[in-house]
C-alpha positions in Angstrom: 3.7 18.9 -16.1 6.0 17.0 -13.0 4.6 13.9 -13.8 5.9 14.3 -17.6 9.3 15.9 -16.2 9.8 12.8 -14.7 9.4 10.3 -17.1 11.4 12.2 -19.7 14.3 12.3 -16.7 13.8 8.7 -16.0 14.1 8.0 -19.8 17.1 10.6 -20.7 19.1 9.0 -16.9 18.1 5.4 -18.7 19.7 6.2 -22.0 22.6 8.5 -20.7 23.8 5.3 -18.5 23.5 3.0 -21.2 25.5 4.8 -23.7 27.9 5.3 -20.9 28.7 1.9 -20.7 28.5 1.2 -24.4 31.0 4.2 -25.3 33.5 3.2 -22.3 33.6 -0.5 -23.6 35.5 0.9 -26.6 36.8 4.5 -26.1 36.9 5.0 -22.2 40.4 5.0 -20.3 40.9 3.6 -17.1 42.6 5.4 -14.8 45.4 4.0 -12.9 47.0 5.1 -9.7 50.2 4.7 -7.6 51.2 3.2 -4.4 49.9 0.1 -2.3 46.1 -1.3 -2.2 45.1 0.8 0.7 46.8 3.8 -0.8 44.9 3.2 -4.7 41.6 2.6 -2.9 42.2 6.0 -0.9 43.1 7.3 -3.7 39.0 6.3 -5.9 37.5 7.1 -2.7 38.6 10.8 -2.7 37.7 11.0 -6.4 34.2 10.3 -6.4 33.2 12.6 -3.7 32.2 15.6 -6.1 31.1 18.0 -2.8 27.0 16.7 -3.6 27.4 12.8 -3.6 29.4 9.4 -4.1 29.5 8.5 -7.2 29.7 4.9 -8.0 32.7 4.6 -10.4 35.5 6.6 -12.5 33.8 4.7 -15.3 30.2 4.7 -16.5 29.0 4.7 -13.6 29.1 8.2 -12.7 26.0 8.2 -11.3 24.4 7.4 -8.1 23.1 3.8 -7.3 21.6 3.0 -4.1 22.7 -0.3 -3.7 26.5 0.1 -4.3 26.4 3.3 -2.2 24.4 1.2 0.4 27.2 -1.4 1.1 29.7 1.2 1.6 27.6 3.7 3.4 29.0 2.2 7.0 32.4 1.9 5.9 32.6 5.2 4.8 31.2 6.3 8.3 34.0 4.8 9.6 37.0 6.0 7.8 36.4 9.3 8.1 33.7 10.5 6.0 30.6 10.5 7.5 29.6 14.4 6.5 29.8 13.2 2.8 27.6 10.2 3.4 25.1 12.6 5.2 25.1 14.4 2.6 24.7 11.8 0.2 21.7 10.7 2.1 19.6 14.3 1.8 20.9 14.7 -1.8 19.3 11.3 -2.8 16.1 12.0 -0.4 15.9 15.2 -1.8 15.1 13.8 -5.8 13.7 10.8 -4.5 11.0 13.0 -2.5 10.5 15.2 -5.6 9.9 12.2 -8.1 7.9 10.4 -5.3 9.1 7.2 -5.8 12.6 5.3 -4.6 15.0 4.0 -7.4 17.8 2.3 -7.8 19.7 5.4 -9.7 19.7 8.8 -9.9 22.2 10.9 -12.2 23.9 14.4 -11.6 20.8 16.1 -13.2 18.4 14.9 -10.2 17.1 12.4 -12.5 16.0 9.4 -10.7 16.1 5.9 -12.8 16.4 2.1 -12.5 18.9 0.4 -14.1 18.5 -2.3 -15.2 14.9 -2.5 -13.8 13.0 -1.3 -10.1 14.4 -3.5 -8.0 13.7 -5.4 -4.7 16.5 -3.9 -2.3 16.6 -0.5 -3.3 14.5 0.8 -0.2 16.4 -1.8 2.4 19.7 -0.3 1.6 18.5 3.3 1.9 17.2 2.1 5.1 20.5 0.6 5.5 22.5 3.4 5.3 20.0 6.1 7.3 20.6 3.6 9.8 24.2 3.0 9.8 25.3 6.7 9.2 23.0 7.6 11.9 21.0 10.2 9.9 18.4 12.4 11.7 15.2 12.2 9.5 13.0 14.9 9.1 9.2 15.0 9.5 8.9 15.4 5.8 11.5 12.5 5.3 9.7 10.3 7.5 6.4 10.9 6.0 7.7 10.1 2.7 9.6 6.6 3.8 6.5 5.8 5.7 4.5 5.8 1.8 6.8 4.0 0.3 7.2 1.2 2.9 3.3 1.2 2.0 3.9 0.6 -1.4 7.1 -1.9 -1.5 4.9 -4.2 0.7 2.2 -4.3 -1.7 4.4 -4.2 -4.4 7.3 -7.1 -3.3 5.4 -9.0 -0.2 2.6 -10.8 0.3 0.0 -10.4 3.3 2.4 -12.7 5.6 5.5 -10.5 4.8 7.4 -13.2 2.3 8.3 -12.0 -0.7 6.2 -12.8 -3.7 7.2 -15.1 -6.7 7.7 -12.0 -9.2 10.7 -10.8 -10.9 12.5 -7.6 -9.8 16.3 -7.0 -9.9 19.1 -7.6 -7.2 22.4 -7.7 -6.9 23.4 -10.7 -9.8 21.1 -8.3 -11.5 22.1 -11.0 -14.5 20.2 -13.2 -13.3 16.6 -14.4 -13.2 15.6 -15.4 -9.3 12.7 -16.8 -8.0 12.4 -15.2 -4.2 16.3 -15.2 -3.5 18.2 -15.7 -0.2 19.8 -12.3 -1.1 16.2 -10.5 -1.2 15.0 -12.2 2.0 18.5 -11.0 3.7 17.8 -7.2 3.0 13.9 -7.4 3.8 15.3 -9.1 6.9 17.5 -6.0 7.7 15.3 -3.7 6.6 13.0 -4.8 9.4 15.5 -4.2 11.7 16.3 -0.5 10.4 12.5 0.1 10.2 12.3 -0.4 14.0 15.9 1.1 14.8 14.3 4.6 12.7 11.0 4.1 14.2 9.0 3.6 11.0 6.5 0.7 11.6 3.8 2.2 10.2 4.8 1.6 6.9 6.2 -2.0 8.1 5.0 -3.9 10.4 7.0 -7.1 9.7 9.7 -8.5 12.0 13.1 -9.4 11.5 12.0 -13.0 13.3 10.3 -13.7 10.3 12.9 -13.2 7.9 15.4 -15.1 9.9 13.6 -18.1 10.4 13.1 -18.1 6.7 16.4 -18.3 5.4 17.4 -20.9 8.0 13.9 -23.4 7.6 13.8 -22.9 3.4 17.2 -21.7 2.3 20.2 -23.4 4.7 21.4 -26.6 3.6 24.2 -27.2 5.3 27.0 -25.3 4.0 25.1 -22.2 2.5 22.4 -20.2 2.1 20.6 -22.2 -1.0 20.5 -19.3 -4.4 16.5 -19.3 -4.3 13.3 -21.2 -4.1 14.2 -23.2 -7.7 18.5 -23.7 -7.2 20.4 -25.1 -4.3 23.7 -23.6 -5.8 26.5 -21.5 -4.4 26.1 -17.7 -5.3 28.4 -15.4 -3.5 25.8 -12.6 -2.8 23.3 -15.1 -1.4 25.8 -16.8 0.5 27.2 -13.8 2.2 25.0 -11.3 2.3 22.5 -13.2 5.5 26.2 -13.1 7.3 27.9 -9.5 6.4 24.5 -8.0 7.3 23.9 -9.3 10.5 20.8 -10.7 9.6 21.7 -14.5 10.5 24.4 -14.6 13.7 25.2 -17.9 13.7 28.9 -18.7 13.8 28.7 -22.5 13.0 26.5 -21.9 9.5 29.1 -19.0 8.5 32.3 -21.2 9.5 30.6 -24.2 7.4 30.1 -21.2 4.4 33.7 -20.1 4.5 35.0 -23.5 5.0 32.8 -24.6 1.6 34.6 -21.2 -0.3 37.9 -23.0 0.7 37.3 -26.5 0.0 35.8 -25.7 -3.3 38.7 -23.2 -4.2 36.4 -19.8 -4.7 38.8 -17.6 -3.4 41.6 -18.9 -5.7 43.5 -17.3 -7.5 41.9 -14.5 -4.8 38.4 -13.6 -3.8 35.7 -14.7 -5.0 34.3 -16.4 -7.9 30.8 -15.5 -8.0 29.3 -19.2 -8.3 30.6 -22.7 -9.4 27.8 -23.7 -11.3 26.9 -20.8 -13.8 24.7 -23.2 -15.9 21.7 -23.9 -13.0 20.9 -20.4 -13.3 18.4 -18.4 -15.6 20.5 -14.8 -17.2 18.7 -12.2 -19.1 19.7 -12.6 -23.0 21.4 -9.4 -22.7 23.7 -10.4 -20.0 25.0 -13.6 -21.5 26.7 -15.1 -24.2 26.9 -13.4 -26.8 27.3 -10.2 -25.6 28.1 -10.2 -21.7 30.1 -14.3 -21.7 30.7 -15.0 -17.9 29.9 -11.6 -16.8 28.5 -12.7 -13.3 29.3 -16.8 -13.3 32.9 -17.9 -12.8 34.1 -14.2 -12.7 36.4 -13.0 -10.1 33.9 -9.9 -8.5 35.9 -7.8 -6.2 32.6 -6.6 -4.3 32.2 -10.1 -3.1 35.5 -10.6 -2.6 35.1 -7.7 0.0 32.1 -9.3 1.9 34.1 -12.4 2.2 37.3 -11.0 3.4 35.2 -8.7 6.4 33.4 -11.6 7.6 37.3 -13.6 7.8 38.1 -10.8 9.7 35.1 -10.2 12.1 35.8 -14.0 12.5 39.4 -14.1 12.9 39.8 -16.8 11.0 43.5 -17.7 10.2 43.5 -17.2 5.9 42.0 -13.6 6.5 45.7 -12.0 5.9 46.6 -14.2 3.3 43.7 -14.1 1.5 43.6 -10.1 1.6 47.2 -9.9 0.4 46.4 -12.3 -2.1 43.0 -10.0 -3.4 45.5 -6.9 -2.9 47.8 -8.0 -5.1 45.9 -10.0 -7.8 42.7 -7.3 -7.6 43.7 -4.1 -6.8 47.7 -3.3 -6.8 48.2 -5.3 -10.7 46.1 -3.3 -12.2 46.4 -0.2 -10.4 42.7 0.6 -9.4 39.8 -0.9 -7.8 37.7 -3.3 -10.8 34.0 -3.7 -10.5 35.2 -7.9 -11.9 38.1 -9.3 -13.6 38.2 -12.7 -15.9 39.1 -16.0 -14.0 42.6 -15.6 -14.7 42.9 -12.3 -13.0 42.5 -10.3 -16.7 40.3 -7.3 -16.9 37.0 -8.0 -18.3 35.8 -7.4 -21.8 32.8 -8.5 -23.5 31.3 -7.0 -27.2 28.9 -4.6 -25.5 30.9 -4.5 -22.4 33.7 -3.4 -20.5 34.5 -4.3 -16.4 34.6 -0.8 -15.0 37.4 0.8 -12.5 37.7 2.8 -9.8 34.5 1.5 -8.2 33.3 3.4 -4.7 33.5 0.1 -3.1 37.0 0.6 -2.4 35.7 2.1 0.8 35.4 -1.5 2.2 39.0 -2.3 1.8 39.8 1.3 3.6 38.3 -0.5 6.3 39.8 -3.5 6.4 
């Protein structure tokens, strides 16, 4: 009966987060709150800690996702919640080892799900986080990560370690990607946190490899190149070789923060998501009609976020101007942390769609 049990969970977590998102567009409320940035984001944080785990938004997304969770899971650490990422952590191991498999979601219920398919850095950013949070793996934990390191590298790589040409979702999970520098960013830090948590045998790959990718197929200059097919800017792909520690090089990040400012993607704040929407593939589903501009010229705060903590670890001189500039325009107008707002600083609305607040990334303004 389990294996029945959870594909009926998988299908009712599917369903429950799509209607989620389709009721909210027209009947949710956002909930504002008072006081500076730092004192609204404080503010999310603290509600989406239930006493089990983060959840991801005060909107429909009140549900676990591995990914958002995963980019916070260190800043969190930091600001003085580490017990609830721990926890976190063994609540999401916990479902994850009962369904045997690693997904991108799982709701309240224990029902583990991908939304909007399995995706390619799902198991990097739990390794990500374990890592980060320092979390002491069991022998039953271990065993478990060990299979499915197994079965992500047949699944996602080939018998080199590069990723193979085939579909699976990301981050601009709007888009269609052929091998992205975003995907070979978290495989390259996965590496690292497969060594760091001593679990080769499921990986034998080194970061090396995934370095000298990025910087031999993807660098041209001023950025990281969006994938194999596109040599456009996409935030995600830009950043994400940088905020992760994956590529170190301080002349290629100057030369991608000086091309944000010269091309105006931080204006009226951070950070457009790309300047040429129309090179890139979308699912029918998240485009015009229905979803217009959800991830092409739109202002994403998440992004935003990466951008503003690599100024900072940089100390380059627009860091304070360009975080009062996201406080004000992102966070403080409209009185809660947006998952994306309209070029002109608007909240977001599309026909099957609405931009949701109060999203657990706030933790990486905390730690600003």
């Amino acid at each position: 009966m389990k294996p029945v049990t959870f594909v009926l969970g998988r299908l009712f977590g599917t369903l429950r987060a799509e209607w989620q998102q389709l009721y909210n567009r027209y009947f949710g409320k956002i909930e504002r709150f008072e006081g500076d940035a730092e004192a609204i984001c404080r503010q999310i944080v603290d509600r989406l800690w239930k006493g089990d785990f983060y959840r991801t938004s005060l909107g429909h997304f009140d549900f676990f996702w591995m990914r958002d969770f995963g980019t916070v899971a260190e800043s969190l650490s930091k600001i003085g919640y580490r017990k609830h990422v721990l926890c976190t952590l063994r609540w999401a191991l916990l479902h994850y080892r009962r369904s045997e498999t690693i997904t991108t979601c799982i709701d309240k219920s224990g029902n583990c799900f991908n939304a909007p398919s399995h995706a390619i850095d799902t198991l990097p950013w739990l390794l990500h986080s374990l890592y980060v949070s320092r979390y002491d793996l069991n022998k039953a934990e271990r065993a478990f990560l060990i299979r499915r390191l197994k079965k992500y590298c047949k699944k996602y790589l080939d018998t080199t370690g590069h990723t193979r040409p085939k579909f699976a979702a990301e981050m601009r999970d709007a888009v269609i990607y052929d091998r992205s520098a975003y995907a070979v960013s978290l495989i390259g830090r996965m590496a690292y946190c497969v060594h760091k948590l001593g679990l080769e045998d499921g990986f034998p790959f080194k970061p090396q490899l995934y370095q000298d990718e990025l910087i031999t197929r993807y660098w041209n200059g001023q950025y990281f190149n969006a994938d194999r097919l596109t040599d456009a800017f996409s935030a995600e792909c830009a950043l994400m070789p940088f905020f992760l520690g994956v590529i170190k090089d301080e002349k290629m990040l100057e030369a991608t923060l000086d091309y944000i400012q010269d091309k105006k993607l931080n204006k009226p704040f951070p950070l457009i998501y790309t300047n040429k929407p129309r090179t890139f593939t979308y699912h029918w589903w998240m485009t015009k009609p229905f979803m217009p501009n959800y991830e092409e010229r739109s202002l994403w705060s998440w992004h935003g976020l990466f951008y503003l903590h690599l100024l900072k670890r940089h100390k380059r001189e627009e860091y304070k101007a360009e975080k009062g500039a996201f406080a004000k325009g992102m966070i403080e107008q409209h009185r809660t942390f947006p998952e994306m707002l309209n070029p002109d600083g608007s909240w977001y609305y599309a026909p099957i769609y609405r931009g949701d607040p109060g999203m657990v990334w706030a933790a990486l303004y905390v730690e600003l």
